[in-house]
py3Dmol code that shows the C-alpha trace and the ligand (Angstrom):
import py3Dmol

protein = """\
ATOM      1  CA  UNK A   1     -36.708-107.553  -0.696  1.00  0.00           C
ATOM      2  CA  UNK A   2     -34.208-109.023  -3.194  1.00  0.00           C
ATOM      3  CA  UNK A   3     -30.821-107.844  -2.897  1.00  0.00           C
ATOM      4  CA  UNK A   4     -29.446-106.805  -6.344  1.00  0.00           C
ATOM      5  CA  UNK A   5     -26.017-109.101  -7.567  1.00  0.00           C
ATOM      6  CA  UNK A   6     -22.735-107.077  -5.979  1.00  0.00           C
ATOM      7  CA  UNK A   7     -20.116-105.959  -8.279  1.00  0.00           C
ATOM      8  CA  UNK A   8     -17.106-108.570  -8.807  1.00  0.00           C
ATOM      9  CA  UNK A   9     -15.377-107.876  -5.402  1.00  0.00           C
ATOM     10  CA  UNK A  10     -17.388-105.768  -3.762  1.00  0.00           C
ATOM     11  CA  UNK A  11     -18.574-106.467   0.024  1.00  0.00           C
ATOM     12  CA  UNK A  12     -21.797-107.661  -0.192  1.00  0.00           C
ATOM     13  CA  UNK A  13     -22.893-109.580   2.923  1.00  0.00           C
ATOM     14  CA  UNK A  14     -24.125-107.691   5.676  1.00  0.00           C
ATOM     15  CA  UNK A  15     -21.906-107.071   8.927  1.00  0.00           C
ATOM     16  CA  UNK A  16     -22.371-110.369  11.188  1.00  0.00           C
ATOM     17  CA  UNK A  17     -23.357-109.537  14.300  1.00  0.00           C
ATOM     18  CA  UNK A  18     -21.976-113.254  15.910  1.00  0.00           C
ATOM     19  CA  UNK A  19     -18.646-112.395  14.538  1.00  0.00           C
ATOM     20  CA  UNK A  20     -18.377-108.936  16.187  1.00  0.00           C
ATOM     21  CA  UNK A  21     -18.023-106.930  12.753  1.00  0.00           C
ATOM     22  CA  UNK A  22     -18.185-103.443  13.355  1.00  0.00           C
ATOM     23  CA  UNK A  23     -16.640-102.106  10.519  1.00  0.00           C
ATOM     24  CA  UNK A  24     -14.465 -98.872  10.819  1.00  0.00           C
ATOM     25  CA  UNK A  25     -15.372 -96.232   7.969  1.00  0.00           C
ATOM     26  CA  UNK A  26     -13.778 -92.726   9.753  1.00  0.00           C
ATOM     27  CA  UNK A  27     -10.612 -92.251   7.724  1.00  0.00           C
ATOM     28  CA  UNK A  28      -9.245 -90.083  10.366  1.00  0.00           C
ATOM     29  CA  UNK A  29      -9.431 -92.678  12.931  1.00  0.00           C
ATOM     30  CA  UNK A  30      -7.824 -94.790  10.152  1.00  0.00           C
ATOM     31  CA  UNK A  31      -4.971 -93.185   9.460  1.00  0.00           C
ATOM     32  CA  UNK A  32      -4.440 -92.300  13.671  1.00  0.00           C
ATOM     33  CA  UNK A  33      -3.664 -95.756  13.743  1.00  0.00           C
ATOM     34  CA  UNK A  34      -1.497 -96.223  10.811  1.00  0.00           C
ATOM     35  CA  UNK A  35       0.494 -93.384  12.289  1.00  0.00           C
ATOM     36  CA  UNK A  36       0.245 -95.158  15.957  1.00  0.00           C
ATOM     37  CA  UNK A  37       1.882 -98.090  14.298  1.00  0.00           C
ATOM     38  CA  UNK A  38       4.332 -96.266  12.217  1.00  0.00           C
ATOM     39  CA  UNK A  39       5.280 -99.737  10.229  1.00  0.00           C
ATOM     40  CA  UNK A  40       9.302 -99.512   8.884  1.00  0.00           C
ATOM     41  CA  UNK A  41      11.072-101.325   6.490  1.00  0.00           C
ATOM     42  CA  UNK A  42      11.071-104.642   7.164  1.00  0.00           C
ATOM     43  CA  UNK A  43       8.852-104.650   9.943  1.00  0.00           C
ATOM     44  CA  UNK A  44       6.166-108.218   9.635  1.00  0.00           C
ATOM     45  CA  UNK A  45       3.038-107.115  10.418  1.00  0.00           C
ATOM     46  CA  UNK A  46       0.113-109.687  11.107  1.00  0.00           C
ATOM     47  CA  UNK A  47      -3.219-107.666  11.443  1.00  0.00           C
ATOM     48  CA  UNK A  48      -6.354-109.742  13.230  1.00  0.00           C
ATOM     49  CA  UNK A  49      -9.996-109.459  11.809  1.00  0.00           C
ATOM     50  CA  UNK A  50      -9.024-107.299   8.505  1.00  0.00           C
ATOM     51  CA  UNK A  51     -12.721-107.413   7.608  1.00  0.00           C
ATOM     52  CA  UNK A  52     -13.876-105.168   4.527  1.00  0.00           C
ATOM     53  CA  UNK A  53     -10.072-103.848   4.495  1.00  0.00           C
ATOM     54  CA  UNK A  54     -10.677-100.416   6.600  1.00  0.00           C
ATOM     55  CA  UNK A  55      -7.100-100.997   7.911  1.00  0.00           C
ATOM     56  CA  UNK A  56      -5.600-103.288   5.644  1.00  0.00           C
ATOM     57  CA  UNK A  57      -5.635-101.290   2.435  1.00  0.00           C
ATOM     58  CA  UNK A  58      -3.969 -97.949   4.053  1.00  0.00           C
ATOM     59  CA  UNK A  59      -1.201-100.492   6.175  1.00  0.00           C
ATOM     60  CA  UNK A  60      -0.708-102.142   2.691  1.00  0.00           C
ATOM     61  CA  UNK A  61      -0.260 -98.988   0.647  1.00  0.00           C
ATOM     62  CA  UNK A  62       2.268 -97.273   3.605  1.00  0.00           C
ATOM     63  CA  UNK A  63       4.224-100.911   4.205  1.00  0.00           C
ATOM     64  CA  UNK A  64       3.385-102.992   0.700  1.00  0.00           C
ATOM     65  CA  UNK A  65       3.138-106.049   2.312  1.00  0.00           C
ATOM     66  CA  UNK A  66       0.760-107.450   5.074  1.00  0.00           C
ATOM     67  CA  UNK A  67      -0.175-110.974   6.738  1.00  0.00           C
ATOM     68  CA  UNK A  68      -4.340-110.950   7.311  1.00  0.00           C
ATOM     69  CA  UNK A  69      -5.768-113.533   9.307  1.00  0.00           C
ATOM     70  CA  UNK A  70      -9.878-113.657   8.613  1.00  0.00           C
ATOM     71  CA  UNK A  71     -12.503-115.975  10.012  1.00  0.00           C
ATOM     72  CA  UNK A  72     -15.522-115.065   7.758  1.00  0.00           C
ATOM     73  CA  UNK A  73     -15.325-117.258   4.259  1.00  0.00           C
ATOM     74  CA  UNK A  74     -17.627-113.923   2.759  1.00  0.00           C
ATOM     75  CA  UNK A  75     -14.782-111.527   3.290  1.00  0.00           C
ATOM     76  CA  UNK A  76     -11.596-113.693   1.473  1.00  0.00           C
ATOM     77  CA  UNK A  77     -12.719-113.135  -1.824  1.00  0.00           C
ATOM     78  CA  UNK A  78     -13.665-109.206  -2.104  1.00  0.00           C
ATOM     79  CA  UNK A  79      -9.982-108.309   0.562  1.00  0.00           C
ATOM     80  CA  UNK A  80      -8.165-110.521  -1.872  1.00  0.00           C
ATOM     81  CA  UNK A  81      -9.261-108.655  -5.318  1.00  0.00           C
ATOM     82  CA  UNK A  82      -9.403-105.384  -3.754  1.00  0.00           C
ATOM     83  CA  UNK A  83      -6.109-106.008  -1.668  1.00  0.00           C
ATOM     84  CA  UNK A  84      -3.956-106.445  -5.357  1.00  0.00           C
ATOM     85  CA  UNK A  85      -4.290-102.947  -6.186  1.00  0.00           C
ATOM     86  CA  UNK A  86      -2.740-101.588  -2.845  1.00  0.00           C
ATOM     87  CA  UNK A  87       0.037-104.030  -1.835  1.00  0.00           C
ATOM     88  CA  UNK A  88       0.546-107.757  -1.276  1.00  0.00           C
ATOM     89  CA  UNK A  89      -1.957-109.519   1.130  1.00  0.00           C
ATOM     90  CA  UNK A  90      -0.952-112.807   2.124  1.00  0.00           C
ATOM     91  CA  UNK A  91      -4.867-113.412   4.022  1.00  0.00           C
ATOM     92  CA  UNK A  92      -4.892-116.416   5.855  1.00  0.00           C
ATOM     93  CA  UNK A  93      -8.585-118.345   6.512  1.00  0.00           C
ATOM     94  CA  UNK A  94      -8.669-119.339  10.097  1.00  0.00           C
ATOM     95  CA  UNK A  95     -10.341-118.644  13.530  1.00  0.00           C
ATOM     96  CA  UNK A  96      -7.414-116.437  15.249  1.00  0.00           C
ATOM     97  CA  UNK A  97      -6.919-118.617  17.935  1.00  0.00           C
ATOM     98  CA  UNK A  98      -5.867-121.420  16.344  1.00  0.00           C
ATOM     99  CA  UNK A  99      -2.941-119.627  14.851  1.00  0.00           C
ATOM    100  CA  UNK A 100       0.229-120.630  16.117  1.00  0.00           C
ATOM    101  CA  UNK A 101       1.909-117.086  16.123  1.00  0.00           C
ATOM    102  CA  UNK A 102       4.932-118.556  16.788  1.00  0.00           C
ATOM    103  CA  UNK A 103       5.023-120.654  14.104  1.00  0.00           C
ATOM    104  CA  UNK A 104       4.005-118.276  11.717  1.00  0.00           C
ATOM    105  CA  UNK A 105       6.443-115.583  12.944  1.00  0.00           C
ATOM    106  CA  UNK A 106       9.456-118.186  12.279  1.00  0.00           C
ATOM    107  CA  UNK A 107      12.943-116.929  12.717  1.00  0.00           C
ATOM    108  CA  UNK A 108      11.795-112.679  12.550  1.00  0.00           C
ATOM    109  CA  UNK A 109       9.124-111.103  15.020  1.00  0.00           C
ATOM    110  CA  UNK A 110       5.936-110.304  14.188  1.00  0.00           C
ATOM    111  CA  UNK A 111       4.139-107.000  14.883  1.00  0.00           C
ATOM    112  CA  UNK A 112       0.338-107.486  15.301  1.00  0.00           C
ATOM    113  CA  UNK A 113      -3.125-105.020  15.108  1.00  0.00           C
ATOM    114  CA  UNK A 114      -6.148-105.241  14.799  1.00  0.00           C
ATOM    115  CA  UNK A 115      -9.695-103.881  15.546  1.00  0.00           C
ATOM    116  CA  UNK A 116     -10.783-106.991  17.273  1.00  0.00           C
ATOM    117  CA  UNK A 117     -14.109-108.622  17.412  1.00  0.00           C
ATOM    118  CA  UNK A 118     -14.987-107.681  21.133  1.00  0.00           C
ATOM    119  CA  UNK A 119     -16.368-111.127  22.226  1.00  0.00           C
ATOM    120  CA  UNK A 120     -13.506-112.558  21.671  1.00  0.00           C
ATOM    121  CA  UNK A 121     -11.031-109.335  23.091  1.00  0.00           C
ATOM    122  CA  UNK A 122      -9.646-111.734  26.045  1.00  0.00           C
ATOM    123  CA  UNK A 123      -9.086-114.633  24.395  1.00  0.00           C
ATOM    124  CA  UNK A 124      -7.137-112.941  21.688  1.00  0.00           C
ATOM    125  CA  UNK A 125      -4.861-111.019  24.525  1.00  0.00           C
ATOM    126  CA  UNK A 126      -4.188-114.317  26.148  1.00  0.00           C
ATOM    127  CA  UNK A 127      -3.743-115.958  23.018  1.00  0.00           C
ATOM    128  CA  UNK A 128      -1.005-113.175  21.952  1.00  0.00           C
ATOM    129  CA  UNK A 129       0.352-113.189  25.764  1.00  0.00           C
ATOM    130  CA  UNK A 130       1.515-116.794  24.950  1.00  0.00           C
ATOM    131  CA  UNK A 131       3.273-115.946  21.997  1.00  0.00           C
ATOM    132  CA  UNK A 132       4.687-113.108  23.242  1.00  0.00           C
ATOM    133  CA  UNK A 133       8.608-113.566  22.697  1.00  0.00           C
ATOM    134  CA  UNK A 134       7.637-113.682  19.243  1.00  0.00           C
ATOM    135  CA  UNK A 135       5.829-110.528  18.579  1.00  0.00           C
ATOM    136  CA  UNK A 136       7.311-106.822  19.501  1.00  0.00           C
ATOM    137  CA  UNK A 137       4.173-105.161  19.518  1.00  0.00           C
ATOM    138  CA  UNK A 138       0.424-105.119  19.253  1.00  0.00           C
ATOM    139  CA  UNK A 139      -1.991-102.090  18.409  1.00  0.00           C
ATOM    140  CA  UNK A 140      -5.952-103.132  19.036  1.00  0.00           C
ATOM    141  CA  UNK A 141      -9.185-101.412  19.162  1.00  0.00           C
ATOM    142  CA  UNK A 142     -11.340-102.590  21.783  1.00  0.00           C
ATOM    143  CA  UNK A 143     -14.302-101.619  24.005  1.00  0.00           C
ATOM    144  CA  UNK A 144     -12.568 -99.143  25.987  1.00  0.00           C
ATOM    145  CA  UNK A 145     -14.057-100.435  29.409  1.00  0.00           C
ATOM    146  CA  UNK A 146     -11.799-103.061  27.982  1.00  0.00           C
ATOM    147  CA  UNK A 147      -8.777-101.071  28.098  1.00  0.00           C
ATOM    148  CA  UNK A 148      -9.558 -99.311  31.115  1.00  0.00           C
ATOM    149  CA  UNK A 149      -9.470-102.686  32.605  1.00  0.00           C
ATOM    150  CA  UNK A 150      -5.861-103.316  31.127  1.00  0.00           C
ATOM    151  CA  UNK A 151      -3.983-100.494  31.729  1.00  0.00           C
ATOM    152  CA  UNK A 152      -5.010 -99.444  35.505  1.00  0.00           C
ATOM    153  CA  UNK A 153      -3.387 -99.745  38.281  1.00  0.00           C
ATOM    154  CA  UNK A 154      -3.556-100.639  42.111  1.00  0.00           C
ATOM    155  CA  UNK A 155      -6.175 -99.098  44.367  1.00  0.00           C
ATOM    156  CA  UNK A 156      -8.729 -98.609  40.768  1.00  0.00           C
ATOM    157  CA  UNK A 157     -12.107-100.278  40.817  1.00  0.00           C
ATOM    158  CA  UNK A 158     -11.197-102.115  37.106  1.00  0.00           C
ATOM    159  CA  UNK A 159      -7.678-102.850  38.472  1.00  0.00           C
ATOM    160  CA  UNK A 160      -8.107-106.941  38.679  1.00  0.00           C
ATOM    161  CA  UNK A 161      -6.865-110.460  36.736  1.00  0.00           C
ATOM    162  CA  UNK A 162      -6.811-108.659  32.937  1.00  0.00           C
ATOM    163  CA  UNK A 163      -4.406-105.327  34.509  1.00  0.00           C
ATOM    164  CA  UNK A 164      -1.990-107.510  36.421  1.00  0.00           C
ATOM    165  CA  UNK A 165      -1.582-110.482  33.310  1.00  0.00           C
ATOM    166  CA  UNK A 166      -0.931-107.939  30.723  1.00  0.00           C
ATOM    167  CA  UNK A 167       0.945-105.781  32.714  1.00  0.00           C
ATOM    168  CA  UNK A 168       3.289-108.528  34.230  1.00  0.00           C
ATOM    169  CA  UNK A 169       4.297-108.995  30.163  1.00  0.00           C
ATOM    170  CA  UNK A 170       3.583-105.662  28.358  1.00  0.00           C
ATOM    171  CA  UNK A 171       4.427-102.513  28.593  1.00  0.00           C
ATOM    172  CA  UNK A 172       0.353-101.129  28.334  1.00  0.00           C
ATOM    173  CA  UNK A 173      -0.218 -97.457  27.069  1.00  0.00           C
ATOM    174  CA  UNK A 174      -3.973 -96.668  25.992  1.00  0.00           C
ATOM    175  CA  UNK A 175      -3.568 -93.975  22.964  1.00  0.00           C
ATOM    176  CA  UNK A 176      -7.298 -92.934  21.801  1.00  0.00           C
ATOM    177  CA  UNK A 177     -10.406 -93.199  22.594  1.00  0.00           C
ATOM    178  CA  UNK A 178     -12.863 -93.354  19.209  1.00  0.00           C
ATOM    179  CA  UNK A 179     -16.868 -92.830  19.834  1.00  0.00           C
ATOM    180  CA  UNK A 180     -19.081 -95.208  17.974  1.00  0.00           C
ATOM    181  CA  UNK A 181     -20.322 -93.324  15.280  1.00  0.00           C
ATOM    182  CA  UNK A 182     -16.661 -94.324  13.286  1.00  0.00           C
ATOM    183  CA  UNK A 183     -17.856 -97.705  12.606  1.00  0.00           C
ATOM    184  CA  UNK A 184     -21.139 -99.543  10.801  1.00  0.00           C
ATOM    185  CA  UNK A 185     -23.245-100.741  12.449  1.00  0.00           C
ATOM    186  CA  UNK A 186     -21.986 -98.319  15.909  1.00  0.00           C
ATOM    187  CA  UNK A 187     -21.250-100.631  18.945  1.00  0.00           C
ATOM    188  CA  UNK A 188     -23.293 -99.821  21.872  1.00  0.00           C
ATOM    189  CA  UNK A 189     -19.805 -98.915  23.568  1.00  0.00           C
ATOM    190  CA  UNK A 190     -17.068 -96.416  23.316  1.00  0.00           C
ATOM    191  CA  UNK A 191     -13.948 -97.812  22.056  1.00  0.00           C
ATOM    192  CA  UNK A 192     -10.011 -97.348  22.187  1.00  0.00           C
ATOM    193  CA  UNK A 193      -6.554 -98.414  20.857  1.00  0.00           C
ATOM    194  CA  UNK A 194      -4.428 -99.657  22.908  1.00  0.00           C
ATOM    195  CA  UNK A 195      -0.502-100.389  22.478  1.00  0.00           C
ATOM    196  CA  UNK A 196       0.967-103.482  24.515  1.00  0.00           C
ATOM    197  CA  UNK A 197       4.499-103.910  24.069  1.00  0.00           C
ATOM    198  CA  UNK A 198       5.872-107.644  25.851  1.00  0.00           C
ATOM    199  CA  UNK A 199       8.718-106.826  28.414  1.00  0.00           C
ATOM    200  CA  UNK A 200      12.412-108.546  27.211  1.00  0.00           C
ATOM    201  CA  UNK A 201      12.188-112.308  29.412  1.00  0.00           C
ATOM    202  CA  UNK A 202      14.674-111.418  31.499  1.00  0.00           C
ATOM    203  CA  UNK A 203      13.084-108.374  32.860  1.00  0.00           C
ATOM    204  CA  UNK A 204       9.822-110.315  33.832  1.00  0.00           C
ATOM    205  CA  UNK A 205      10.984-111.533  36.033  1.00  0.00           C
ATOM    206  CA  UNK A 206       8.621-114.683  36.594  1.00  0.00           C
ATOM    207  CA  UNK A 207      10.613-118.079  37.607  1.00  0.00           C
ATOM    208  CA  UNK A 208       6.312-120.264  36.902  1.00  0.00           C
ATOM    209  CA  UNK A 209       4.048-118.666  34.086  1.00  0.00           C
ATOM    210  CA  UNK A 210       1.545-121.337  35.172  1.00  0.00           C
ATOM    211  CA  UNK A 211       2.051-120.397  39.276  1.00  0.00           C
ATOM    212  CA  UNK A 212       1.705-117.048  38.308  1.00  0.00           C
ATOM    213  CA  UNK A 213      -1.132-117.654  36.519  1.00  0.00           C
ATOM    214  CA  UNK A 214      -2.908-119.370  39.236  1.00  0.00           C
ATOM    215  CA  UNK A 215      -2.153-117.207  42.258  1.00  0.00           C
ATOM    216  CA  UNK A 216      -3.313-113.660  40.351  1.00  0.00           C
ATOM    217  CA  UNK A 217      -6.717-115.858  39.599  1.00  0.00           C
ATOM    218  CA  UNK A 218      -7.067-117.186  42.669  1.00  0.00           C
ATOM    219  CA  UNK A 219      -6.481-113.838  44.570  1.00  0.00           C
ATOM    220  CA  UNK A 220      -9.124-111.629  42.125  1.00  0.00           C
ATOM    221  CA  UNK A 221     -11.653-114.607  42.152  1.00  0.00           C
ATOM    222  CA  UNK A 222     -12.484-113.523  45.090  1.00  0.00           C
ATOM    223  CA  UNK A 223     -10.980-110.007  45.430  1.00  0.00           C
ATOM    224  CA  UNK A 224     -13.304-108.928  48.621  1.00  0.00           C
ATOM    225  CA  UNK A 225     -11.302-111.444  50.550  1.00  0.00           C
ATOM    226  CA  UNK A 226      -7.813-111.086  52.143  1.00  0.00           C
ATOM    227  CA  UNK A 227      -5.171-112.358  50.535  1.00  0.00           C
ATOM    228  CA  UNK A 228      -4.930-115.157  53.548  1.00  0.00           C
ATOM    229  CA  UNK A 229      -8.203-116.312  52.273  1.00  0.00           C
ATOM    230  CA  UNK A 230      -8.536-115.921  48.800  1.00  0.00           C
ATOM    231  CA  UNK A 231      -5.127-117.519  48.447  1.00  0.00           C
ATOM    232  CA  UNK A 232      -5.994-120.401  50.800  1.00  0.00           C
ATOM    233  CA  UNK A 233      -5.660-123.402  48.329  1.00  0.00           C
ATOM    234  CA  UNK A 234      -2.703-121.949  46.623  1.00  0.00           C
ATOM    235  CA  UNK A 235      -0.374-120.690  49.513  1.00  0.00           C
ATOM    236  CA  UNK A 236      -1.343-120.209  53.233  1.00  0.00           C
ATOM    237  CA  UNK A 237      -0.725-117.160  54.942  1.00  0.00           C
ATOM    238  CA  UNK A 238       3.177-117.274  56.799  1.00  0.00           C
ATOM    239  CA  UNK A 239       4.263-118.053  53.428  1.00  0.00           C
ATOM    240  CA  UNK A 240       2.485-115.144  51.922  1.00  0.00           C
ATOM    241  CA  UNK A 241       4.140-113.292  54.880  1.00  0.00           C
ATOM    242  CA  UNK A 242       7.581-114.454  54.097  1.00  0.00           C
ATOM    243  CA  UNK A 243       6.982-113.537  50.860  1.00  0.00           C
ATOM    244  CA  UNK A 244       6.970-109.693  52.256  1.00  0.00           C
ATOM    245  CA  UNK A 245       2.863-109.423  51.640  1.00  0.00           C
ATOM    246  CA  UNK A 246       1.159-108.583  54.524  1.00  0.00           C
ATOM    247  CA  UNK A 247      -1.930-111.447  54.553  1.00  0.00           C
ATOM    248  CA  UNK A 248      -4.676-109.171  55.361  1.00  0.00           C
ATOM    249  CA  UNK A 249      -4.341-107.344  52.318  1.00  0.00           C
ATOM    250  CA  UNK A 250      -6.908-107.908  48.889  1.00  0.00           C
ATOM    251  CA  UNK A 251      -5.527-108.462  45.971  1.00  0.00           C
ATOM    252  CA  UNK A 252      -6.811-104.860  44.483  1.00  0.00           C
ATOM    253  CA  UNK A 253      -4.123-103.460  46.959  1.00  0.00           C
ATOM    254  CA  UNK A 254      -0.917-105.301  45.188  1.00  0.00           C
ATOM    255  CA  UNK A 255       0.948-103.852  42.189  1.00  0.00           C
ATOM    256  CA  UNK A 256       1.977-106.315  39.528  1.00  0.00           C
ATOM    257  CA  UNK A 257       5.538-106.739  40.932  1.00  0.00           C
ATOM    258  CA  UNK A 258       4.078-107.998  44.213  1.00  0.00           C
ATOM    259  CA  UNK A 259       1.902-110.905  42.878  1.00  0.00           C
ATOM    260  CA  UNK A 260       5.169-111.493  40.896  1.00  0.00           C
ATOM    261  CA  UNK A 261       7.300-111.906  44.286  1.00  0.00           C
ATOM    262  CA  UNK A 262       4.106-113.880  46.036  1.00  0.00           C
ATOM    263  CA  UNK A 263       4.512-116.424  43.043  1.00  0.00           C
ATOM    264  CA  UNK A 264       8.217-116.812  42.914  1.00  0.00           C
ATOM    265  CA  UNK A 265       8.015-117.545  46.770  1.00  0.00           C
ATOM    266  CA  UNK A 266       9.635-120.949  47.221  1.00  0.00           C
ATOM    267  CA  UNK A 267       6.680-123.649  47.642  1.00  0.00           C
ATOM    268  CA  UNK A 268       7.279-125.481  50.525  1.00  0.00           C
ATOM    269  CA  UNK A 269       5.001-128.885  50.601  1.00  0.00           C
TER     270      UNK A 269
END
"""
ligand_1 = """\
27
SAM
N -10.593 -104.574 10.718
C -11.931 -104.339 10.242
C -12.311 -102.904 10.495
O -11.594 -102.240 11.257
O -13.307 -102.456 9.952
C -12.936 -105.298 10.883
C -13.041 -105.208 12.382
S -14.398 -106.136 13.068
C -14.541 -105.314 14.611
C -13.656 -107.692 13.577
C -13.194 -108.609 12.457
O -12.705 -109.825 13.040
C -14.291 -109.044 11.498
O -13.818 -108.966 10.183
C -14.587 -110.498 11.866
O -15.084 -111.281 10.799
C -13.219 -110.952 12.315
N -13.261 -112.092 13.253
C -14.208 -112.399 14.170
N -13.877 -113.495 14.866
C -12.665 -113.898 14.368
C -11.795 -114.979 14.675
N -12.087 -115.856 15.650
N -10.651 -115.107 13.981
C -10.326 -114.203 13.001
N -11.116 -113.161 12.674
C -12.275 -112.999 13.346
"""
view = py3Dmol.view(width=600, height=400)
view.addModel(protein, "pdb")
view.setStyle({"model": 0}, {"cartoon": {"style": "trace"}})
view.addModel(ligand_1, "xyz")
view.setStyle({"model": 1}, {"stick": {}})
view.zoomTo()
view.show()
């Protein structure tokens, strides 16, 4: 069947399945998150994955002026046109994680949202964990298995590597859950919007990002072993001990502020 010529600026392509496009159409859920953002004057906010504008038009009309960072070629044209009537969209043509938030934040913080394309949902978090000095918040949809996975704690069955990154940096507070009859096409998947706020520097509290890094992988690649074990190539088990973790332990048992102290344990070669 031929598809009739769209309007000057209208959306035209269908939703891309390869670059997660759900598109949200359920005002309410809209303007939950508008009000969950609650931009104020001055405020810089950077939103991922505008799309066909479901966000971007009602942030634009509250705040005026919004930073857009899109990956599909298809969707620059028709944001840009309609975008002029609500505010001024400075949309920026690039895969997400080759932006260099902390470039484009310069000398004032960015704030950042964004219903994210769900393939890419961990990427994007670390991606926005490195940059984190430089942005004050972020407000995402994902999956909300996602979220689950983020904010839980200790002792939880989703508690593992995603919980204890983000919540070693962020302050992580799941605010809705949204079913998936608010977007087109519907994920397969309930969804939720999340709020991650990054922690001052100097209340994380982590001497070696990269140690850190390695010892909350190595401990949840393999999170039926003890500690002793799963830790083995990383730090062996009197040092864990000294580090006031008992050995036998699995890393599902430790809150964030433990694998913190096991990391800043002095390495001893
Ligand atoms: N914000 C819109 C909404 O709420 O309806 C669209 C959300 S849709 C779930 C995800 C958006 O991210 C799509 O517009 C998609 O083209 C865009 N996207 C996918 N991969 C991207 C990437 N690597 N960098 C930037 N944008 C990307």
């Amino acid at each position: 069947m031929m598809r009739s010529p769209a309007a000057p600026g209208a959306f035209s392509e269908p939703p891309k399945k390869s670059l997660g496009q759900n598109f949200l159409h359920e005002r309410g859920v809209v303007d939950r998150i508008v009000l969950a953002v609650n931009p104020q004057p001055g405020d810089r906010l950077v939103e991922i994955g505008p799309g066909q504008g479901a966000m971007t038009f009602p942030l634009l009309e509250r705040h005026g002026a919004l930073t857009a960072i899109e990956f599909d070629r298809d969707l620059l044209e028709p944001l840009t046109l309609q975008a002029a009537t609500h505010g001024e969209l400075n949309l920026i043509h690039a895969n997400v994680l080759d932006v260099d938030f902390t470039a484009l934040a310069g000398d004032a913080p960015i704030r950042l949202v964004g219903n994210l394309p769900y393939n890419l949902s961990s990427p994007i978090l670390f991606h926005a964990l490195d940059h984190a000095a430089v942005v004050t918040d972020m407000h995402f949809m994902l999956q909300k298995e996602v979220v689950e996975r983020m904010a839980s704690g200790p002792g939880s069955k989703v508690y593992g590597r995603l919980s204890v990154m983000l919540q070693a940096y962020c302050e992580v507070t799941m605010l809705f859950v949204v079913g998936p009859g608010a977007f087109r096409p519907p994920p397969k998947v309930d969804s939720a919007v999340v709020r991650l706020k990054p922690r001052a520097p100097e209340t994380v509290g982590i001497d070696d990002p990269r140690r850190f890094s390695d010892i909350v992988r190595a401990a949840f690649g393999q999170r039926r072993k003890t500690l002793r074990n799963a830790l083995s190539d990383v730090m062996d088990g009197d040092a864990i001990a000294a580090a006031g973790i008992d050995p036998q332990l699995r890393a599902e048992q430790l809150a964030v502020a433990d694998f913190v102290r096991l990391a800043n344990h002095p390495v001893t070669t």
